[in-house]
N, C-alpha and C positions, 0 to 999 in steps of 0.2 A: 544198290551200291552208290549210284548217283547222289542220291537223298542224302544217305549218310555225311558222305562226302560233304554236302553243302551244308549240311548241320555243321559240321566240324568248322565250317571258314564259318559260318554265321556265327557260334560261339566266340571264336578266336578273333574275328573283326567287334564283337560286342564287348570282348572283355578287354583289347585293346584301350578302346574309348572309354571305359571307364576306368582302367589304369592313366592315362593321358587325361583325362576330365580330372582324376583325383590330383597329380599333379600339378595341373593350371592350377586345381585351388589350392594346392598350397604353395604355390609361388607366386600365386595372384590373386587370391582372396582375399577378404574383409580383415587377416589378420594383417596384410601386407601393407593395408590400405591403413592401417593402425599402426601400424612400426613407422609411417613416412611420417602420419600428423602426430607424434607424437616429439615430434623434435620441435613442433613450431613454440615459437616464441608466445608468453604471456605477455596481456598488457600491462603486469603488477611484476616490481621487480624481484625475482628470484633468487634464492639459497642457493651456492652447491661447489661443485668444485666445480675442473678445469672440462673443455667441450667431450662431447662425447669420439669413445676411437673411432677408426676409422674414417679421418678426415671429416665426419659430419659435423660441423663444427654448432654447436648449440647456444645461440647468444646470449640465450636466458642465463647460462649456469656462467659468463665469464670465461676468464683463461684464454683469449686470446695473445697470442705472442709476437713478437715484433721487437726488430732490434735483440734479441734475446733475454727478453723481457716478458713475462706472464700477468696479464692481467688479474687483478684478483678481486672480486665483488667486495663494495665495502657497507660495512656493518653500523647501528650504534651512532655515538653524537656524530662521524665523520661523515657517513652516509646520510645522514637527515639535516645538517648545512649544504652538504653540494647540491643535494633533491631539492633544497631552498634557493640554491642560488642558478640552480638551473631554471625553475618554475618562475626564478621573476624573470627570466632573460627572456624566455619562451612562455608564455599565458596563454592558457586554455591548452598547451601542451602533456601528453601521458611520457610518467616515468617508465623505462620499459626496464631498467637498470644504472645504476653507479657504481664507479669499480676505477681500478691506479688506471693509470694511464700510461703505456709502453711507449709511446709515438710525442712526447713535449712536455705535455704536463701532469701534474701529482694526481688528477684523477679527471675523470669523465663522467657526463650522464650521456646515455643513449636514451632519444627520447623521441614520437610520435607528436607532430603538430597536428591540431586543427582540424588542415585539411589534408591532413591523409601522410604529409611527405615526412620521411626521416631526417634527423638531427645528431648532430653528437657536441653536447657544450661542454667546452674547457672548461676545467677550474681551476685556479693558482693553492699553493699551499695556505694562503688567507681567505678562501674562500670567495675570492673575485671572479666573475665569469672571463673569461680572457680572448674566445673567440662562440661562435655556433657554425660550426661545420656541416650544410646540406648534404644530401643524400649520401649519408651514415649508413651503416647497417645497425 
């Protein structure tokens, strides 16, 4: 009877742990670890629309708001002047994106120097750079 007995919690303590083992990996497995890096930003400026829900805001895709204003990634001759008038203000700097700008002016590059640090250069509606603003997102 004893035996039994222990058989029964041995089962039941074994199949605990693998119900508990299955659930770590799915709350914390390789798929989870791939839902995080998948928001990270490119070094090539990206398509798309506004951040992703739930507050994780995705800066690749734009749509940051401010002021009650939504940023909107820009396209086309508009987007390949400011990518111009940012790369001469900043050299050797990566486009990471260009898009309006919520917060002064008609549009913004966010941009990667160098050496490592963030940037975000103003541009005026003539395509003038107007400031570079450090540690940018």
């Amino acid at each position: 009877m004893k035996n039994w007995r222990n058989t029964v919690i041995a089962l039941a303590l074994a199949g605990t742990g693998i119900v508990g083992g299955a659930v770590g990996a799915f709350l914390f497995g390789p798929g989870a670890a791939t839902a995080q890096t998948s928001t990270a930003a490119p070094s090539a400026p990206a398509q798309g629309g506004a951040g992703t829900p739930g507050g994780n805001f995705d800066p690749s895709r734009g749509g940051h708001t401010a002021n009650g204003i939504t940023e909107a990634l820009l396209s086309g001759d508009t987007a390949s002047k400011v990518t111009a008038a940012a790369q001469a203000a900043v050299p050797g700097g990566t486009i990471q994106r260009v898009e309006t700008d919520a917060e002064g002016s008609p549009y913004e590059a966010h941009m990667v120097k160098s050496d490592g640090s963030r940037v975000t250069v103003k541009v005026d509606k003539n395509f003038k750079v107007t400031s570079v603003d450090s540690g940018a997102r």
